[in-house]
DONU-486599 format. One line per field, with one value per residue (C-alpha): residue number from 1; residue in three letters; x, y, z. Coordinates in steps of 0.2 Angstrom, whole numbers, plus 5000, padded with zeros to 4 digits. Layout:
BEGIN
num [NUM;...]
residu [ALA;...]
east [X;...]
north [Y;...]
up [Z;...]
//
This chain:
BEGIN
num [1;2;3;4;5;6;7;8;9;10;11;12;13;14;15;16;17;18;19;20;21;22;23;24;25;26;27;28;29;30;31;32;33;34;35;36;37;38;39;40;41;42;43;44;45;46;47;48;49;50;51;52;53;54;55;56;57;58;59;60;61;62;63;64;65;66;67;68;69;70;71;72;73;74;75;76;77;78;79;80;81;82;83;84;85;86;87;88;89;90;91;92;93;94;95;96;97;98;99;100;101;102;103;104;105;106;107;108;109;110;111;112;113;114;115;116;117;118;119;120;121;122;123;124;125;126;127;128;129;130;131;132;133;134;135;136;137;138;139;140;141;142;143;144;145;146;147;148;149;150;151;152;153;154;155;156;157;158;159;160;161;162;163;164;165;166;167;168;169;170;171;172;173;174;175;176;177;178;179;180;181;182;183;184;185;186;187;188;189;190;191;192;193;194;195;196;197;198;199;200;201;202;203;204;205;206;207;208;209;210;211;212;213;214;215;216;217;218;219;220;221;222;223;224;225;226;227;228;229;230;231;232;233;234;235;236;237;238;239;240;241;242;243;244;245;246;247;248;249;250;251;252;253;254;255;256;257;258;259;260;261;262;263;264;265;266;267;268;269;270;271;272;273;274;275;276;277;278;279;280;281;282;283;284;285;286;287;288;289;290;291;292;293;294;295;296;297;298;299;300;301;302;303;304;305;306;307;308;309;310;311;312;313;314;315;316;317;318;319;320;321;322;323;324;325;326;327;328;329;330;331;332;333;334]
residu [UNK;UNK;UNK;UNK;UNK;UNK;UNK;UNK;UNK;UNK;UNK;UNK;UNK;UNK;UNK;UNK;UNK;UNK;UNK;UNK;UNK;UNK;UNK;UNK;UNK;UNK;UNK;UNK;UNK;UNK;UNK;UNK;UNK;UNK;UNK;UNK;UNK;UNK;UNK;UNK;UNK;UNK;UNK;UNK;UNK;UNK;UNK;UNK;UNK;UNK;UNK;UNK;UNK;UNK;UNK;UNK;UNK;UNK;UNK;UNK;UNK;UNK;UNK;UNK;UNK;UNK;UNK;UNK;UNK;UNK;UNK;UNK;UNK;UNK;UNK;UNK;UNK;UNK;UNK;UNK;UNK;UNK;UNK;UNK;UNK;UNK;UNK;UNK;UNK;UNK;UNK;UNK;UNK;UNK;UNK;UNK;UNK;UNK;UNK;UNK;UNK;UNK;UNK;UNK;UNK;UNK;UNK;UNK;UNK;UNK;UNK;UNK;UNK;UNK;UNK;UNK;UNK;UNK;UNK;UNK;UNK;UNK;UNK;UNK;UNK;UNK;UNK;UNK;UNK;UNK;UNK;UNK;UNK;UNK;UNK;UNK;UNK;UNK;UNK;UNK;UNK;UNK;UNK;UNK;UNK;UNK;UNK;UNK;UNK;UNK;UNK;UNK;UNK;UNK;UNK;UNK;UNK;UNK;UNK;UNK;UNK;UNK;UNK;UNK;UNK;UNK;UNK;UNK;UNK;UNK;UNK;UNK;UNK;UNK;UNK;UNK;UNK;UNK;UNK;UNK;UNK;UNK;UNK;UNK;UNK;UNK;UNK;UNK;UNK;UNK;UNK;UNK;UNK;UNK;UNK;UNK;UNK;UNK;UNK;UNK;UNK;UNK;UNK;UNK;UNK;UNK;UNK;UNK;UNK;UNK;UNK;UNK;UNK;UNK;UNK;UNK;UNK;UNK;UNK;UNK;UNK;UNK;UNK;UNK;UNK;UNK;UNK;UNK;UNK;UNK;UNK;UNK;UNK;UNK;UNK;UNK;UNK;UNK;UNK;UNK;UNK;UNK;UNK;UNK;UNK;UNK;UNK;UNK;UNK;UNK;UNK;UNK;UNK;UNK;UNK;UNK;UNK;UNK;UNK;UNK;UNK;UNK;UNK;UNK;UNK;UNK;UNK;UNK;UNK;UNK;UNK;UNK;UNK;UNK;UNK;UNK;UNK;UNK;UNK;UNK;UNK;UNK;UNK;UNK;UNK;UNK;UNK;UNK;UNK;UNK;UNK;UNK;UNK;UNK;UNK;UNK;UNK;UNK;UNK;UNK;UNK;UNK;UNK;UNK;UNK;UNK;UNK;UNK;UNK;UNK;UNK;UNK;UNK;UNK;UNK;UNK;UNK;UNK;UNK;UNK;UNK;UNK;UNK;UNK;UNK;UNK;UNK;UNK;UNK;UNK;UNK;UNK;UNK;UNK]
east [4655;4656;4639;4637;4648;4638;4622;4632;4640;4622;4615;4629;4629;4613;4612;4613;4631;4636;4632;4641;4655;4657;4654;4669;4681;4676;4681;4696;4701;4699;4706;4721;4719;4719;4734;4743;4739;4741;4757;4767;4778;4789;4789;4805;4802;4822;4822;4805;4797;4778;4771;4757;4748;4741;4735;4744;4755;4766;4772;4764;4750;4752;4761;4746;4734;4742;4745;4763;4766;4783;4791;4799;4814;4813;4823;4813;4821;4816;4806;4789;4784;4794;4780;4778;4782;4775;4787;4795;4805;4800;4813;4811;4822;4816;4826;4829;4831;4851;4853;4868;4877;4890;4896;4885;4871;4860;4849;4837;4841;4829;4842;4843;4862;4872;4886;4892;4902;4890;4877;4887;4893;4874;4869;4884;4893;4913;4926;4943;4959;4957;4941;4935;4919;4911;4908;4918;4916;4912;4902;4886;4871;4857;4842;4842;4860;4869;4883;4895;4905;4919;4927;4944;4953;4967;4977;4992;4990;5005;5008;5022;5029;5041;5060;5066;5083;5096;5106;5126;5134;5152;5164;5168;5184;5179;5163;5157;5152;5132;5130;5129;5127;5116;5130;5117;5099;5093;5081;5067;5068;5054;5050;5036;5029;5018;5005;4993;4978;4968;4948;4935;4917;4924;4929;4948;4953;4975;4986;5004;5020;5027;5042;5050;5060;5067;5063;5074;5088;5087;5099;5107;5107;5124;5127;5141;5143;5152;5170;5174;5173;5169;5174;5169;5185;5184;5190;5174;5164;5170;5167;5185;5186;5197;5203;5209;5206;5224;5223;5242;5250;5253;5268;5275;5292;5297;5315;5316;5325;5325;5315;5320;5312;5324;5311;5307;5297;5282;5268;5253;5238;5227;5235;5246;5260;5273;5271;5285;5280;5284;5287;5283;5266;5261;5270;5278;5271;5251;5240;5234;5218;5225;5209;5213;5230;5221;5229;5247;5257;5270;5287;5301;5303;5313;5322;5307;5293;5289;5274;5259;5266;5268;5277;5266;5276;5273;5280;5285;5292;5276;5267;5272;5273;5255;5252;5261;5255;5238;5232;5220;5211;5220;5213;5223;5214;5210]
north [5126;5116;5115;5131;5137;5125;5134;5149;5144;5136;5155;5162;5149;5147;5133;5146;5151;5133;5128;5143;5139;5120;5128;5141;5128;5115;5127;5131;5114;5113;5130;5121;5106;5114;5126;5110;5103;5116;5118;5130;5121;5130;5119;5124;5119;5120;5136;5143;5145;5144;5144;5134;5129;5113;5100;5084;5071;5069;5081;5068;5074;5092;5093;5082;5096;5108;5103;5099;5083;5070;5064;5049;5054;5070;5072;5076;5081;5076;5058;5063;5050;5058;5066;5087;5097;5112;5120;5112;5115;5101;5104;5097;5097;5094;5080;5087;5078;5073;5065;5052;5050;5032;5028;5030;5025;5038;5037;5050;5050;5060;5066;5077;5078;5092;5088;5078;5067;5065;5060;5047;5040;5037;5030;5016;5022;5015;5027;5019;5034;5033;5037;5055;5067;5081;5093;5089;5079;5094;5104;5111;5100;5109;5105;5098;5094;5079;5071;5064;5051;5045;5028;5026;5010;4999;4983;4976;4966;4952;4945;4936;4942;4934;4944;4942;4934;4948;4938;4941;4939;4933;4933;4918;4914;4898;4900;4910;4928;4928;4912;4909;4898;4894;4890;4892;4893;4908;4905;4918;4924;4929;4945;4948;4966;4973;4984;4996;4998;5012;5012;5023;5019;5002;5008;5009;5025;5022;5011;5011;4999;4999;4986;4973;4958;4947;4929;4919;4926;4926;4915;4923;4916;4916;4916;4915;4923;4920;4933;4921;4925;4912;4909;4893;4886;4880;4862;4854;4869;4867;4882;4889;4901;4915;4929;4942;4944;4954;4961;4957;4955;4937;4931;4912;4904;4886;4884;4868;4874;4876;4889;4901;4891;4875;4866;4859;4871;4858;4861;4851;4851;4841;4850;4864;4872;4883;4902;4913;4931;4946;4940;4957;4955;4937;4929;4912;4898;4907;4897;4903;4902;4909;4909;4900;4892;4880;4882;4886;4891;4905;4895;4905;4922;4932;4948;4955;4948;4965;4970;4965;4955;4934;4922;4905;4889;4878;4865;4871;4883;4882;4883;4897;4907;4905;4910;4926;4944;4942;4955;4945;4945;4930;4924;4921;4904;4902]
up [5464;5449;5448;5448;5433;5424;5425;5421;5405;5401;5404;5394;5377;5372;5356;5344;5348;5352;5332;5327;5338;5330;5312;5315;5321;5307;5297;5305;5305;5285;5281;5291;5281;5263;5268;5271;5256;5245;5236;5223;5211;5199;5180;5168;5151;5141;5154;5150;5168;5175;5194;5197;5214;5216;5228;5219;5225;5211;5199;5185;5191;5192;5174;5167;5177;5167;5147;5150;5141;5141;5127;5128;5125;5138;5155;5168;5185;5197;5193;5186;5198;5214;5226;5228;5243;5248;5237;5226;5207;5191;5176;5159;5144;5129;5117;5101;5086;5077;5063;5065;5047;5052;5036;5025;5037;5044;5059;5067;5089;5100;5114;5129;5126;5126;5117;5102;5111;5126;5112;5101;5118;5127;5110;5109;5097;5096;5089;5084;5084;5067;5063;5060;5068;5060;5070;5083;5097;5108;5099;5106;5099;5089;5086;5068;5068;5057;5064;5051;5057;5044;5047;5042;5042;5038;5034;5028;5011;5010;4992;4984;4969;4955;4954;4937;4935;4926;4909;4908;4892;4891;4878;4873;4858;4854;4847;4831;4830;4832;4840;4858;4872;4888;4900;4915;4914;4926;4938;4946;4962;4974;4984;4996;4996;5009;5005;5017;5011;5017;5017;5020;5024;5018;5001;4999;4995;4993;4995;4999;4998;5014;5013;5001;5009;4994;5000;4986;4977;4958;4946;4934;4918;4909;4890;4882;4863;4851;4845;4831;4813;4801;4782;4771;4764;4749;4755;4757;4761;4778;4791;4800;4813;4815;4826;4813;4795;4787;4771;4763;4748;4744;4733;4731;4731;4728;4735;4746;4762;4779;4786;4799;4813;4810;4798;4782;4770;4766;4754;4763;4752;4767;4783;4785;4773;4776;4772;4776;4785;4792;4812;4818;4810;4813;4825;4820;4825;4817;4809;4794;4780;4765;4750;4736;4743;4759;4778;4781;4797;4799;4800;4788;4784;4772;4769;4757;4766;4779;4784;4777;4769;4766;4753;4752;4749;4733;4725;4709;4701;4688;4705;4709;4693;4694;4711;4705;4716;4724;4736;4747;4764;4775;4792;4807;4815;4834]
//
């Protein structure tokens, strides 16, 4: 049986149609072959699309078969090295060039970045609160574009400073007018201020006192003046100190009695004599300068002697007739 369909397949495929049976399934095989091996991939270019078929492994391959070249800074997705299916998608986006102005110093980046803060953040850049952004961080990056990053900082400056002592005057009726006295030295005192400083770009811009603490307490220096009035006398060109300077009319007498204080009237050329006044006026017991007749104290007092008024002991009647009326300035001593 077997045998037989052999001679009949023999009868009906002569060598011809055998060779054109190989040929057409050779070809078969191949056309299979290329249709799996062929492949459309989609490349995107910042959106721009183009459909290419190829029979390359890799998409660096197909992008190379058809112009498209990387830059270094581009994002390709997926890996240029990542192998192509039948159909498959390659998207590149181009890196545009920003211009990054910190401080002063500029620097041109290549980025694939969308945003301000996305770029400054990939390329290492630190921000402090302070600091300041222009545009702002979430601004749309363009082609072209300068970022402006302002750097602000701040410190605290800690100085010590001198506080100068105040000076008090008292009065003080022992001394002459004009003249004074240190009766304690002052001493300075010491503040310590704080200062912020503000900079920008590392140049200060302002500066502010924020606190002052007084550390030491200032002296203060006490001086006392003088209230005194002074006249030279004409004993010895001596200097005496008064209170009060009264403008009177002087008279003499010469009668030894007993004043109205219980004592002797004396006429004491080297201490103090006795002058009768007006008690209302000066009090007994004052001590007196009266010019051209020496020191005297207010011990006696008589009917005519009121107000400004005093009667100045002497010796003698001659004395006194030469004394006569005077109208004289007198000093009431300390």
């Amino acid at each position: 049986m077997v045998n037989r369909l052999k001679s009949k397949f023999k009868i009906y495929f002569s060598k011809e149609v055998k060779a054109i049976l190989i040929v057409l399934f050779v070809l078969a095989v191949v056309t299979i072959g290329i249709c799996s091996t062929r492949k459309t991939v989609t490349i995107s270019v910042n959106g721009n699309e183009m459909k290419v078929t190829t029979f390359r492994k890799t998409f660096r391959k197909v992008l190379s078969d058809n112009g498209v070249t990387i830059g270094a800074k581009d994002k390709v997705t997926p890996n240029i090295d990542s192998k192509v299916k039948r159909t498959d998608n390659i998207s590149i986006k181009r890196a545009i060039k920003i211009v990054v102005d910190d401080g002063g110093v500029k620097t041109n980046i290549m980025t694939t970045k969308d945003s301000v803060d996305q770029l400054l953040s990939s390329e290492g850049y630190l921000l402090a609160a302070s600091d300041k952004v222009s545009p702002s961080m979430g601004s749309v990056l363009k082609p072209g574009m300068e970022i402006q990053i302002t750097r602000i900082d701040s410190k605290v400056i800690k100085e010590n400073l001198p506080v100068d002592y105040q000076t008090t005057v008292q009065q003080d009726d022992n001394m002459e007018k004009s003249t004074t006295r240190v009766v304690q030295d002052g001493v300075q005192g010491e503040k310590q201020i704080s200062t912020q400083v503000i900079f920008q770009n590392g140049k200060e811009i302002a500066r502010q006192i924020i606190s002052e603490v007084i550390t030491k307490q200032p002296i203060v220096k006490i001086v006392a003046e003088g209230t005194l009035g002074a006249i030279t006398t004409s004993r010895g060109g001596d200097k005496v100190l008064y209170t009060k300077a009264i403008s009177v009319k002087a008279t003499s007498y010469s009668n030894d009695a007993i004043t109205s204080t219980g004592l002797k009237t004396v006429r004491n050329i080297d201490g103090y004599s006795t002058i009768a006044v007006d008690p209302t006026v000066i009090p007994y017991g004052t001590r007196l300068y009266i010019p051209g007749y020496g020191f005297g104290i207010a011990t006696d007092c008589g009917s005519a002697i009121k107000g400004n008024r005093i009667d100045v002991y002497l010796n003698t009647e001659d004395d006194a007739k030469d004394w006569g009326v005077q109208w004289m300035d007198i000093y009431i001593l300390k």
